[in-house]
PAROGU-766788 format. One record per residue (C-alpha): residue number from 0; x negated, y negated, z. Coordinates in steps of 0.05 Angstrom, whole numbers, plus 5000, padded with zeros to 4 digits. Each point is the difference from the previous one (the first is absolute). Example, Ala and Ser with C-alpha at 12.3 -4.5 7.8 and 13.67 -1.06 7.14 Angstrom:
<rs>
 drendo    u    v    w
      0 4754 5090 5156
      1 4973 4931 4987
</rs>
This chain:
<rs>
 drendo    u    v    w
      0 5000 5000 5000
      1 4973 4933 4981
      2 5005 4931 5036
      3 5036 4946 4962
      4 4962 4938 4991
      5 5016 4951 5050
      6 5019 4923 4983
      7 4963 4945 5045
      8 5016 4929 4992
      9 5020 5020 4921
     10 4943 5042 4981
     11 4996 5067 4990
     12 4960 5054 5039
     13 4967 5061 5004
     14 5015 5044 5056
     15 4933 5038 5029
     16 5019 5082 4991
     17 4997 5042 5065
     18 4928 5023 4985
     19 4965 4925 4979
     20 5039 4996 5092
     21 4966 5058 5017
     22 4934 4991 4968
     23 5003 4930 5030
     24 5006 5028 5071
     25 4954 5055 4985
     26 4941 4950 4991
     27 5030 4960 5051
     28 4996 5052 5044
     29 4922 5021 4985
     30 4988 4927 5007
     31 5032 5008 5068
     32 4978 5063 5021
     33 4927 4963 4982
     34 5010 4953 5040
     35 5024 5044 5064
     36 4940 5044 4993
     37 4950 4931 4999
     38 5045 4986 5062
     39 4990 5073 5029
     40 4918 5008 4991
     41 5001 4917 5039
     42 5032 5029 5048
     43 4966 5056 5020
     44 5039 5054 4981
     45 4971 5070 4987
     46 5022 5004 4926
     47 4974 5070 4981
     48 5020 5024 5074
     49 5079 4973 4982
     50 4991 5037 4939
     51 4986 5064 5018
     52 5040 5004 5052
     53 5057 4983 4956
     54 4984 5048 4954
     55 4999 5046 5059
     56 5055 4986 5039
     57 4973 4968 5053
     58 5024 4934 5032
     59 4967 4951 4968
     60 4997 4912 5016
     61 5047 4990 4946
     62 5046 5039 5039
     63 5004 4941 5050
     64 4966 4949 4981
     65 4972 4949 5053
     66 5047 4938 4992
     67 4944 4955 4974
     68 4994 5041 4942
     69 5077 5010 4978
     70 4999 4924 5015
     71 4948 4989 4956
     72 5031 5045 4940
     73 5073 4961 5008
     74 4964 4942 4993
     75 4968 5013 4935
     76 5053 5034 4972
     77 5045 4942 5016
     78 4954 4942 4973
     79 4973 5042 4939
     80 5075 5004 4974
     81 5025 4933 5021
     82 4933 4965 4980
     83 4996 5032 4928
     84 5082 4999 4986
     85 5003 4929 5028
     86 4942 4974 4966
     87 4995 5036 4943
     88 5068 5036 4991
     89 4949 5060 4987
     90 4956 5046 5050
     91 4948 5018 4970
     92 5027 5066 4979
     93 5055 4964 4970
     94 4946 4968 4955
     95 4963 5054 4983
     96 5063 5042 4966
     97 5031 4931 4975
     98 5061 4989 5047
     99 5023 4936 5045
    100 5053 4984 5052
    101 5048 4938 4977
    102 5060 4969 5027
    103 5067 5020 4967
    104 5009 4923 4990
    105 4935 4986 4971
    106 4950 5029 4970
    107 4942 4968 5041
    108 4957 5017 5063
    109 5047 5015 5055
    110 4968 4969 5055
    111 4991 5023 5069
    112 5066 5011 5033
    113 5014 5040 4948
    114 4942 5042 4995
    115 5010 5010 5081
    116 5065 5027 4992
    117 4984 5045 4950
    118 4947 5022 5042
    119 5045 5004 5067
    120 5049 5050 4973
    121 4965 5056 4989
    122 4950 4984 5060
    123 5063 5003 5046
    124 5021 5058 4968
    125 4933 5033 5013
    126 5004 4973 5073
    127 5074 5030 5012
    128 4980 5060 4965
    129 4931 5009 5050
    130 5060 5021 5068
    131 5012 5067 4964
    132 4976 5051 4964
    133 5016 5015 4919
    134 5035 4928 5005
    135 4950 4964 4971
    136 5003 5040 4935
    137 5088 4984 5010
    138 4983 4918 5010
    139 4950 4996 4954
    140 5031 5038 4937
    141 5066 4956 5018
    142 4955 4946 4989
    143 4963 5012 4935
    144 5054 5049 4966
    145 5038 4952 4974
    146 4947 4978 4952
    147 5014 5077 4967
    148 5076 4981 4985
    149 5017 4927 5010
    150 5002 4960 4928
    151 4947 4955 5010
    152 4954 5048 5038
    153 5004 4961 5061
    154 4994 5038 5069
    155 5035 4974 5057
    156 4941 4949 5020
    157 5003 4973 4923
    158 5076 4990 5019
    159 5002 4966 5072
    160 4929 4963 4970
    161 5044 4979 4937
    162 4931 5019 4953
    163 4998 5045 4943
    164 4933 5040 4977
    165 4983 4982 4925
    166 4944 5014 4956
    167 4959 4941 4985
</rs>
């Protein structure tokens, strides 16, 4: 099922297909996961211990993370996607697969009260979905599976945010 082009301020554009999202978050997410390990090695962390003990079983600091750390990780997670998004309208993953984040009114920057509430809902989600198990998987799919079905390929963050994803 395609996406039909959206109409912003009288111009015509192209929706960004489920995979240009995906690959988007995918090198968002290496950027990120970059970033945590940086984070992880500064702080002291046994990285190769963590590892094989995962692989293992074992109960490892990621398990419960000292509240520094998690800290730390919200933190960039939050101002990586708000920065990028507000400043940009991209994250850099967005750039790399040739994607942005515009208003539904306009087809400009959104800003950065936008970009934080398109951040906030799935964070929120995330942070409901952390008081029990298997509901993260329930909050965050109800988040992002609307991008699978809904016309313009928004998820529910796109919606409440008022943005659509288009290819540049």
């Amino acid at each position: 099922m395609g996406f039909r082009p959206v109409s912003i301020a009288d111009e015509e554009y192209v929706v960004a297909t489920r995979w240009q999202r995906v690959g988007g978050a995918v090198v968002d997410g290496l950027i990120l996961s970059a970033a945590s390990f940086a984070l992880a090695i500064a702080g002291g962390f046994d990285i190769l211990g963590t590892i094989r003990g995962s692989l293992n079983g074992l109960p490892t600091v990621l398990d419960d993370p000292p509240a520094w750390f998690a800290g730390a990780l919200f933190a960039i997670g939050a101002a990586y996607e708000i920065y990028f998004i507000g400043r940009f309208g991209q994250t850099p993953g967005k750039m790399v697969i040739g994607t942005r984040v515009v208003p539904v009114h306009h087809a400009g920057i959104p800003g950065f009260p936008v970009a934080g509430v398109r951040w906030a809902v799935p964070a929120v989600a995330g942070y409901l979905a952390g008081t029990g198990d298997g509901l993260l998987f329930w909050l965050t799919a109800a988040v992002y599976l609307p991008v699978l079905f809904q016309e313009y390929g928004q998820g529910v963050h796109d919606m409440i945010a008022k943005t659509y994803v288009i290819k540049n």
